[in-house]
Structures are given as C-alpha cells and as structure tokens.
Legacy VTK file of the C-alpha trace (Angstrom):
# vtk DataFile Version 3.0
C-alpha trace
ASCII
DATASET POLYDATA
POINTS 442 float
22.937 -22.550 8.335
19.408 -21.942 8.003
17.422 -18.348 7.856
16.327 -19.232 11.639
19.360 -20.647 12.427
21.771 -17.624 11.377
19.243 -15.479 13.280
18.998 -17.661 16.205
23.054 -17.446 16.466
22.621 -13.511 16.256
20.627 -13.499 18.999
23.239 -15.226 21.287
25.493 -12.779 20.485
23.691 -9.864 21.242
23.127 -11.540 24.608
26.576 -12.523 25.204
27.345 -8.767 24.063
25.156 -7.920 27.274
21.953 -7.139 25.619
18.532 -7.902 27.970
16.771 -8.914 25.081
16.405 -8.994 21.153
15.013 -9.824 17.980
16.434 -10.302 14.374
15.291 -10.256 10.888
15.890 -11.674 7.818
15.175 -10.520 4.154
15.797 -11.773 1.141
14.503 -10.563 -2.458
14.885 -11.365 -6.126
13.365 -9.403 -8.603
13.874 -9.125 -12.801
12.402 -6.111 -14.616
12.090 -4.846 -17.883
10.869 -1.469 -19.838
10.370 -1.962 -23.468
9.865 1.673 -25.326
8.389 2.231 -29.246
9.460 -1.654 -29.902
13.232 -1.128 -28.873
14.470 -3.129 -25.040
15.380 0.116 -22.984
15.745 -1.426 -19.118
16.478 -5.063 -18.243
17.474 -5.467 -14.430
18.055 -8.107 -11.922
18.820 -7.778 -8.849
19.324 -9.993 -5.652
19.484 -8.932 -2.119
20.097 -10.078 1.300
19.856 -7.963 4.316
20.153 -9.119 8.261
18.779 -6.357 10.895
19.268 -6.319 14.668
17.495 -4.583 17.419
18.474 -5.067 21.298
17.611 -3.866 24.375
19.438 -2.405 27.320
17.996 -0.946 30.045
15.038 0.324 28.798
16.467 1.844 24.986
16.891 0.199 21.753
19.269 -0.026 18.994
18.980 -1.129 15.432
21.967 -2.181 12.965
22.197 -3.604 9.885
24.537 -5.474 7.715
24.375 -6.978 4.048
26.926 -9.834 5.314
25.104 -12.578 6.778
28.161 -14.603 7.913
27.988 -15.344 11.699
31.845 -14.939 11.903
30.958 -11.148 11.915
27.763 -11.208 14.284
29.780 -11.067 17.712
30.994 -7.374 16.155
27.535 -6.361 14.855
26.242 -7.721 18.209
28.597 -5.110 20.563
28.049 -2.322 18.149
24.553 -2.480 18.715
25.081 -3.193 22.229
27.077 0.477 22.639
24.677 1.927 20.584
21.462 1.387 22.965
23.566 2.297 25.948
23.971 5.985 24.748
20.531 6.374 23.154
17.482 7.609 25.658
15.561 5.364 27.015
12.067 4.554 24.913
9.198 3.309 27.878
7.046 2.041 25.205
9.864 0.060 23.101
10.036 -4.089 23.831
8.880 -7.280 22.497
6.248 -9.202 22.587
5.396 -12.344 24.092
6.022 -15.667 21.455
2.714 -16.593 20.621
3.935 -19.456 17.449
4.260 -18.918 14.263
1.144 -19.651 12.050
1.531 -21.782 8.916
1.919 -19.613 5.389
0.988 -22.296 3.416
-3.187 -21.655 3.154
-2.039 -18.110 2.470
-0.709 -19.271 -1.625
1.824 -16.580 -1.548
4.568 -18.340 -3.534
3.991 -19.000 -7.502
7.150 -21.668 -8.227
7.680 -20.248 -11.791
10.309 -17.830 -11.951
9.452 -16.294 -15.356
13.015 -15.629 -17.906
13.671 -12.025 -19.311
12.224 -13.096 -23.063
8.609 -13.648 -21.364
8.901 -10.330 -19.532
9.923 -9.188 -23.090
7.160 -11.053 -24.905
4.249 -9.557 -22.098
5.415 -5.857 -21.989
5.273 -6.174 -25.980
1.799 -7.483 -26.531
0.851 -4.229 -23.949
2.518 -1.270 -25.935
1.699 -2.607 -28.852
-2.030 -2.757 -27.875
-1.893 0.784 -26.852
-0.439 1.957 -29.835
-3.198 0.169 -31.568
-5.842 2.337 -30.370
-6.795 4.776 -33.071
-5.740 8.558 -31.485
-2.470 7.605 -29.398
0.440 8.040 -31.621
3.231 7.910 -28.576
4.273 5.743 -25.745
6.167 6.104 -22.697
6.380 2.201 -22.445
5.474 -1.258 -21.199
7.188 -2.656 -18.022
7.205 -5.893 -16.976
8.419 -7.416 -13.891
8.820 -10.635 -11.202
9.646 -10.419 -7.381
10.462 -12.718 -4.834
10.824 -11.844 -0.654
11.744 -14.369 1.730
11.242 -13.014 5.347
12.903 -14.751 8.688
12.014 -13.358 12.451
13.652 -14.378 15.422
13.154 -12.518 18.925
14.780 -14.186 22.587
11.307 -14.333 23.530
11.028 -17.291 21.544
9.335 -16.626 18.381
11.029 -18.285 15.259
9.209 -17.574 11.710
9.232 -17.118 8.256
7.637 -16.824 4.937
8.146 -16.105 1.684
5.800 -14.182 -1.392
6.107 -13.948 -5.097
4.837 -10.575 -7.294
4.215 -10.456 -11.333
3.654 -6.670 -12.527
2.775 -5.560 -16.056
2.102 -1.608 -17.023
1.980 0.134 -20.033
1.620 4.273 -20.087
0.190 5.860 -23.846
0.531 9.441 -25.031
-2.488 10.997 -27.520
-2.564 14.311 -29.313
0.006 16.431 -30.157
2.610 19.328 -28.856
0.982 21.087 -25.870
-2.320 19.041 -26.264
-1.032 16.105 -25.693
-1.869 14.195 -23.095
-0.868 10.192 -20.987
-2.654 7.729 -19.235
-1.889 4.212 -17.628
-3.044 0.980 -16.897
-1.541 -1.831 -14.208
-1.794 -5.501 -13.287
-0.372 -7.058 -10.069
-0.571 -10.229 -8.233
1.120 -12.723 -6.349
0.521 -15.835 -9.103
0.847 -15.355 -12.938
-2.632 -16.711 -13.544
-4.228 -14.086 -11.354
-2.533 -11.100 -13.656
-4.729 -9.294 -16.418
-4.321 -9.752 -19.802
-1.239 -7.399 -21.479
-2.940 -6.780 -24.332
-6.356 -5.761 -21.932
-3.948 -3.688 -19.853
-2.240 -1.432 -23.228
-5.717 -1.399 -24.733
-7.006 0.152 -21.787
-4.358 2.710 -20.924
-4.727 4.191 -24.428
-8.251 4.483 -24.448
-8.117 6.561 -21.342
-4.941 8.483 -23.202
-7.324 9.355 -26.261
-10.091 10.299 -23.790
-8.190 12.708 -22.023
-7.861 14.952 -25.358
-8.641 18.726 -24.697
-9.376 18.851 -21.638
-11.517 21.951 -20.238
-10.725 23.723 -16.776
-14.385 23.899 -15.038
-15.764 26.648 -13.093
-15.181 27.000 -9.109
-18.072 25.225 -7.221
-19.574 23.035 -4.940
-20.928 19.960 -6.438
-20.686 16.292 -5.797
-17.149 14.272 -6.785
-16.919 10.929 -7.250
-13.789 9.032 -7.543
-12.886 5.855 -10.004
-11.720 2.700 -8.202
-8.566 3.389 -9.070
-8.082 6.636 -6.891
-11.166 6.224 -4.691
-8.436 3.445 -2.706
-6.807 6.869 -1.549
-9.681 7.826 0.815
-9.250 4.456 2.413
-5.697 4.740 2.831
-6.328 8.460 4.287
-8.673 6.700 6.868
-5.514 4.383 7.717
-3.278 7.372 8.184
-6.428 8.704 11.027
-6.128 5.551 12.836
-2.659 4.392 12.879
-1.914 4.416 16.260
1.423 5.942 15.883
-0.317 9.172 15.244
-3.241 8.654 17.528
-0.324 7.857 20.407
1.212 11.314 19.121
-1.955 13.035 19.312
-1.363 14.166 15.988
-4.622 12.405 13.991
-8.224 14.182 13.527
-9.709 11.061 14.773
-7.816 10.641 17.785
-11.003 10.973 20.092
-13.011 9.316 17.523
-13.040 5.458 19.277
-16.352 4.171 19.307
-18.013 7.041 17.464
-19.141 7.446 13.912
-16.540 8.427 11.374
-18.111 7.425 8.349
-21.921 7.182 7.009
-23.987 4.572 8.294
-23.612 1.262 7.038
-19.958 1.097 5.638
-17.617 -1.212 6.912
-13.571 -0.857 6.435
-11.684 -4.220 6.709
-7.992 -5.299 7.473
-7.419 -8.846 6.666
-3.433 -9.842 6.524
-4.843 -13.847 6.173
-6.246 -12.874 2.687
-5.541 -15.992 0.520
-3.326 -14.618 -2.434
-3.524 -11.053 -1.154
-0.407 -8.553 -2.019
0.185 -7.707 1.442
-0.799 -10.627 3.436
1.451 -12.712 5.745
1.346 -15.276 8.312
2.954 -12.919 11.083
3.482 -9.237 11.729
7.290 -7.569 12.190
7.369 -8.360 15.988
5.857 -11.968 15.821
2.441 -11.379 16.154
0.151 -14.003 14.336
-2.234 -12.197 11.786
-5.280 -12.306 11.759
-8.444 -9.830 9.962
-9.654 -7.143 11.793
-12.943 -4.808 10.911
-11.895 -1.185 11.690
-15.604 0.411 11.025
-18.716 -1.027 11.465
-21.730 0.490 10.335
-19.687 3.751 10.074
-18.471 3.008 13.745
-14.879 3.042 14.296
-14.040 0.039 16.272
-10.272 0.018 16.324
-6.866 1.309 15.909
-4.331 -0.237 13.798
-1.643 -1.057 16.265
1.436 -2.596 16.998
3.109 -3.130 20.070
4.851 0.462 20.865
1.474 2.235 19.999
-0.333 -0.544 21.844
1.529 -0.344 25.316
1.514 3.684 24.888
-2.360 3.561 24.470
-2.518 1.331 26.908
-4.039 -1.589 24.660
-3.186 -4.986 22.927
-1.241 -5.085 19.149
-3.450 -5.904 16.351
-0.866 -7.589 14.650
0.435 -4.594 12.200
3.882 -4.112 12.790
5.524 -3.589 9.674
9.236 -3.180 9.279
12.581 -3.432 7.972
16.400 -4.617 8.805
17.437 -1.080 9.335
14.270 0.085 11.565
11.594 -0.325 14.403
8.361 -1.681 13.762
6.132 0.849 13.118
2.180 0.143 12.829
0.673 -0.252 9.072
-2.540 -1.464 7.058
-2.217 -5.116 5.340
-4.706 -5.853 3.043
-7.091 -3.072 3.297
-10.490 -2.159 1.911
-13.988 -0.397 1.895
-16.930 -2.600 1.394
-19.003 -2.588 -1.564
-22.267 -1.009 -1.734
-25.353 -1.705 -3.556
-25.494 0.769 -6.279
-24.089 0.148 -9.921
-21.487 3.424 -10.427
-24.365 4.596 -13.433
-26.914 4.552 -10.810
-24.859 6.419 -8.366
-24.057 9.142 -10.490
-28.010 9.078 -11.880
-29.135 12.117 -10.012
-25.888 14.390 -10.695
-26.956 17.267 -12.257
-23.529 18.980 -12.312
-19.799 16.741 -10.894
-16.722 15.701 -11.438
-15.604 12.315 -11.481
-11.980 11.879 -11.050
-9.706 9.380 -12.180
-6.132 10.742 -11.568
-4.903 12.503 -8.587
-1.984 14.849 -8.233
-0.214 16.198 -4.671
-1.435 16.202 -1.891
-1.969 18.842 0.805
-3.552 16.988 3.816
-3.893 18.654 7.259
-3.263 15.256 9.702
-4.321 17.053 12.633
-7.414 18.661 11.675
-8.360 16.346 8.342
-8.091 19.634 5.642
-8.086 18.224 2.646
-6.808 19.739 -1.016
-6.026 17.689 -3.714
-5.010 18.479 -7.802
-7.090 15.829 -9.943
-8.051 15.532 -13.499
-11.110 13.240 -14.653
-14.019 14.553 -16.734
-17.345 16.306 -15.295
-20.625 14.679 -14.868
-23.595 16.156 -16.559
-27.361 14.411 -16.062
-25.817 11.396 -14.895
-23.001 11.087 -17.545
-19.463 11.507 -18.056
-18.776 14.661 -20.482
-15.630 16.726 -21.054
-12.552 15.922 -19.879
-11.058 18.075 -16.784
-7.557 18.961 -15.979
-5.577 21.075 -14.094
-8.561 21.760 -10.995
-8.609 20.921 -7.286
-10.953 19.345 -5.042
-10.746 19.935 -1.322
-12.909 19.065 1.753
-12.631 18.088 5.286
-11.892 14.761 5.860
-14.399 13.875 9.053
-16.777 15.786 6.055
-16.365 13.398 3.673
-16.259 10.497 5.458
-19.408 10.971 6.951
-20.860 11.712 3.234
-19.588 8.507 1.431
-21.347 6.328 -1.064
-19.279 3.402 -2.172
-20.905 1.362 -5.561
-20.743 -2.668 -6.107
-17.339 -2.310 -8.469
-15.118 -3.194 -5.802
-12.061 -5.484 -7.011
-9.504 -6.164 -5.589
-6.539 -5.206 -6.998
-4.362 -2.823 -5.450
-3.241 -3.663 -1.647
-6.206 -0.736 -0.219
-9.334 -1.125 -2.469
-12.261 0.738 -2.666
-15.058 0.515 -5.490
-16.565 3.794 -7.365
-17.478 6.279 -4.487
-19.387 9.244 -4.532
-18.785 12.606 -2.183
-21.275 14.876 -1.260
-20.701 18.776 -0.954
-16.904 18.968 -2.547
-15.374 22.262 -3.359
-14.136 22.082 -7.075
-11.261 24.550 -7.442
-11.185 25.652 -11.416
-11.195 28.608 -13.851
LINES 1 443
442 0 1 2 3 4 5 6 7 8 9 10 11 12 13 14 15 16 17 18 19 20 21 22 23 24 25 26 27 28 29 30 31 32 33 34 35 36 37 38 39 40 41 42 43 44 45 46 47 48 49 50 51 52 53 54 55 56 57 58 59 60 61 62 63 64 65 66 67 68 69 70 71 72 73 74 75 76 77 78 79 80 81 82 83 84 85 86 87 88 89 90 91 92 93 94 95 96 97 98 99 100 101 102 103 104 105 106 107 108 109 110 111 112 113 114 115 116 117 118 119 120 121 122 123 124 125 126 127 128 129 130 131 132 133 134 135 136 137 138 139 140 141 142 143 144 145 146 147 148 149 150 151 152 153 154 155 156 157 158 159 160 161 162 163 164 165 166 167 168 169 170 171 172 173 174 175 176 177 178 179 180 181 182 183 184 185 186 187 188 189 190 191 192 193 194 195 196 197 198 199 200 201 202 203 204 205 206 207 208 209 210 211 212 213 214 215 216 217 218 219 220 221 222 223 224 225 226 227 228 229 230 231 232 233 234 235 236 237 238 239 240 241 242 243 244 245 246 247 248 249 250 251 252 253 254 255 256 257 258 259 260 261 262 263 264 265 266 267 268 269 270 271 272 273 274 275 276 277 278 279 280 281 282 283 284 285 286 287 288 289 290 291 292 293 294 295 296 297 298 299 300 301 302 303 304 305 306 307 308 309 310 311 312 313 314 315 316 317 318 319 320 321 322 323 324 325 326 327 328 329 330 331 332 333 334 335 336 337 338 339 340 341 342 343 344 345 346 347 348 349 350 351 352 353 354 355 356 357 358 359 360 361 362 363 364 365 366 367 368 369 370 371 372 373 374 375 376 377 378 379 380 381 382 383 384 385 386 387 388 389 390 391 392 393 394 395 396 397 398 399 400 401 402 403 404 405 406 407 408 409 410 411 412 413 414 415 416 417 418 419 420 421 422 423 424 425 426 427 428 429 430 431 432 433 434 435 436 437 438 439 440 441
C-alpha cells in the first residue's frame, strides 16, 4: 500500500470503530550525521523512522494515538483505542476539521535534492571546516565540525476528503572553535543549512568564519549599566521576529495570554516595516504545499507599514476567534495541530549596518544571546548576550557576561532593520538597531 492508501484504510477503521470523523498522518524521515573532533571521527549516526498518528472525533472531543507499526492488520485496534479514548476526554468546542480544499502540487516548491550524500562526504565536508578554523592564527581548540543529511516524507488524510503529501530534503554543516587559554578562553560558531547541496556555504567559509569570531571574542570587558542603543547581528536579530510570532500566534491571542492581543489593526512596529509569512517559498526550510489539517499554503504579510494585519492561525484558534485558518497548522503523529510561523521574516531596510550604527556614540551590538526571561503577557523583556560595544560608529571591545532588557511593544515600535537580510535560517531578519535599551553590566 501506498502512504495515502495505508492512511485512507485508517480512516475506515476509525469510522467503523464509531468515530464521527478523522484525519491521519504520515511521517517518514532519514537522516545521517556526523561530528568529527581535533581530526579523529567521534559521532556517525543514521537513523530511519516511520511514525502513523490518528486523531478522531466523537461527540464533540478528540483523541490522538500513535503507533511506529504501520501495518493495517493492527489499525482496527489503534482505531477503538482511540475511539475509547475521545469518549472519556471533555469535550473541546473549538476542535474539528476542516473542509477539503485539494491538495496543491509540491513540485514548484524544489524541496527534494535526489542525492543522498554517503558518510565519507559528510566526513570529507566537516573536515575541510575544523580544519579551517584551526587555521586561523589565535584558536588553538575545537569543539568540532558536524555534518549532516535529512529526508521527511509527510502523508495527510482527513474523512473530509483531503488526501496529500510531500516530501523535503536538509544538508547541515557547523563547525564551533575555542581561542585563548584556561579561564580566558573563549567559543564561537558558524552554520550552513538548506534544502539542496548547491545552496549550502562553503565548509571551509563556514570554519574560517567561526574562528575568527572565536579569536575576536578574546578578553572580553563587562560594560557599565546604561541606556544606550543595541543592535543585533543577523544572526540573533531573527529572535525579535520570532518573539513577534509568539505575540500573534493565535493560540495565545485565543488564551488571552499575548501583549498584543488587542493589537489587530493597530501599529506594533515603526512605520514602514513589513513582517512576511510565505510557506510557498521556493527552496525555503520550512515551506510546504499544505498545512497539518489540509489547508493549502499560501504567503501571508502579518505587518504592513508597522500595522499588524493578521494572526497566525489555524483552525482551533480560528473558529475560537471567530475567523478563517491562515494555513499554519503545524503538527505531529502524537499531537493536535497547533498554529506556527513557516518561512518567516522582517523586511530589509535601506541602510548599510555601518551607516546604521554611524551616529552611535556609545552601544552594544550583540551577536550571541543567552536565556531568556520574556513576560508573554505584558512583553518584559531580559535577555543575557555577549557581542562587543559600539564606540563612534565602530565595533570596539568585546562584551560578555551583561543583559539587555526592554519592553517588547517598546522595541518594536523603535526598530531599524539594515539591507543585510539573507535568508538563511527559517525566521530572518537583517542587522537591526534598538533604540533606548537598558544594558545590564558591571
């Protein structure tokens, strides 16, 4: 049998099992890894998987079970347990399908490379990145290179009607250096991933890079308490986006637990930024045809012109708000859809990151964050960072061991993205500056 075929024969049994109505998925991975260490092989891993999930519904409640074994023989059993389960549970108002609305074609998405890469070229790639690291004159330790290749196959089925599936393919390389010595020493990273080979950086870019940052880091000063301006590299400025996504999920807006809950049609960020959701992203790490419940993808612009113009929904948030999905269920085989962020990102601005940090007398620019203490309900933010300061426009002494807090509806409202945006890591943002921060130090 088929993906859609086993799940089609699931669903006939949770009907026969007396279930009103139900939908079943399908996931299967693949994945080799590998962590080379100081030239010696320390981790090689494959693993395959295949996991079947079924949710039904009786009178109103739900049910979800799982089961590794995908052989129908066994589905009339996993069918009836589910059955008893949803007819003890409480009964969820919200909780249903949605109506089949076809499933779109993957194929102009190009999520799927065909090469399936063999253990010596993981080897090869995660060798060429330490060894670049430990090339750079000041880092005299390594914590590694990793390598690594993925493969998901998804399959959907719901007695509505819907029938879909897709698959997506991942490469990975990373490669972490260590500088200085004893208590003064200090790490830093660097990471590629992407859905096709071609699209991954260089290894040898990717070491070089991570122990430049290492050496850097060296003795690192703890700045004085203040308020000054922060500004975040791409490569944590992503998390302010992603804290945005929390604010709007309608999960918590439903709950009444987000800062932005009243916030519809109102101005949550400075004028003229615009946040964008697009699933349909050709080659994008979190794009697919459909969401977890069906629901044909398609982009979506959150903010416009600092305007929030929608929730991120699926449909138990939609129906309890009292509004349509937006095609963002996300989910497993063991779990309801629950509504999540695709492809997500800030748009550029116009400023090059120099000329945005220009006028900075005194501020911290931050390229590694650390905890998190963030107030959902009233948007408190406190963060521990490291990064160096900014003096006349330039980056000077490193920083560690400081915090940076704020209000959230603050420092939205007081954003300046620059042009650097790439995309790279699922929620992008380029450089962006933040006005009025409170820099926690000596």
């Amino acid at each position: 049998m088929n993906r859609l075929d086993r799940l089609g024969a699931l669903l006939d049994a949770a009907k026969r099992a007396g279930a009103d109505s139900a939908d079943a998925m399908l996931a299967e991975s693949a994945s080799l890894s590998i962590q080379r260490r100081l030239g010696a092989l320390e981790h090689l891993e494959r693993s395959e998987s295949l996991e079947i999930g079924l949710r039904v519904f009786v009178a109103g409640c739900q049910a979800i079970i799982s089961s590794s074994d995908p052989d129908p023989a066994g589905f009339a059993r996993l069918a009836e347990r589910a059955v008893a389960m949803a007819r003890v549970v409480p009964a969820d108002p919200f909780a249903g399908l949605l109506e089949a609305r076809g499933a779109p074609d993957a194929g102009p998405l190009d999520l799927v490379d065909p090469v399936e890469p063999s253990a010596e070229a993981l080897i090869a790639r995660a060798t060429i990145a330490e060894e670049a690291a430990l090339a750079i004159p000041g880092v005299n330790n390594s914590e590694g290179a990793e390598a690594g290749w993925q493969r998901l196959r998804v399959a959907i089925a719901t007695s509505a009607g819907f029938a879909g599936e897709y698959a997506r393919t991942g490469h990975s390389i990373s490669a972490t250096a260590l500088a200085g010595q004893g208590t003064a020493m200090e790490r830093d990273y660097d990471y590629s991933s992407a859905v096709h080979l071609t699209d991954l950086e260089d290894a040898a870019l990717i070491g070089r890079r991570a122990g430049e940052q290492a050496v850097a880091r060296l003795n690192p000063r703890r700045p004085a308490t203040g308020r000054i301006p922060v500004v975040y590299a791409p490569r944590v400025s992503g998390s302010l986006v992603g804290h945005l996504s929390s604010a709007i999920n309608g999960a918590a807006v439903a709950r009444g637990t987000s800062f932005l809950k009243d916030s519809m049609g109102q101005r949550v960020l400075a004028a003229g930024l615009r946040v964008t959701d697009d699933p349909t992203r050709p080659r994008g790490p979190r794009s697919r045809p459909f969401d977890g419940e069906g629901t044909p993808c398609a982009p979506l612009t959150l903010v416009e012109d600092g305007v929030l113009l929608s929730w991120i929904l699926d449909g138990r948030s939609a129906r309890q708000l009292k509004l349509a999905s937006t095609g963002h269920a996300s989910r497993g085989t063991g779990g309801p859809p629950s509504p999540s962020a695709t492809n997500l990102w800030l748009a550029a601005g116009r400023l090059s990151p120099a000329a945005l940090m220009a006028d900075i007398k005194e501020g911290l620019y931050i390229t590694e964050m650390i905890g998190m203490s963030l107030n959902g309900v009233t948007g408190d933010y406190s963060r521990g960072a490291s990064g160096f300061m900014i003096r006349d426009g330039q980056l000077a002494e490193a920083v560690s061991e400081i915090t940076v807090a704020g209000n959230l509806k603050d420092m939205f409202l007081h954003m300046t993205p620059a042009d650097d945006l790439v995309f790279k890591r699922g929620t992008d943002a380029a450089t962006i500056r933040v006005e009025g921060m409170t820099l926690a130090g000596a």
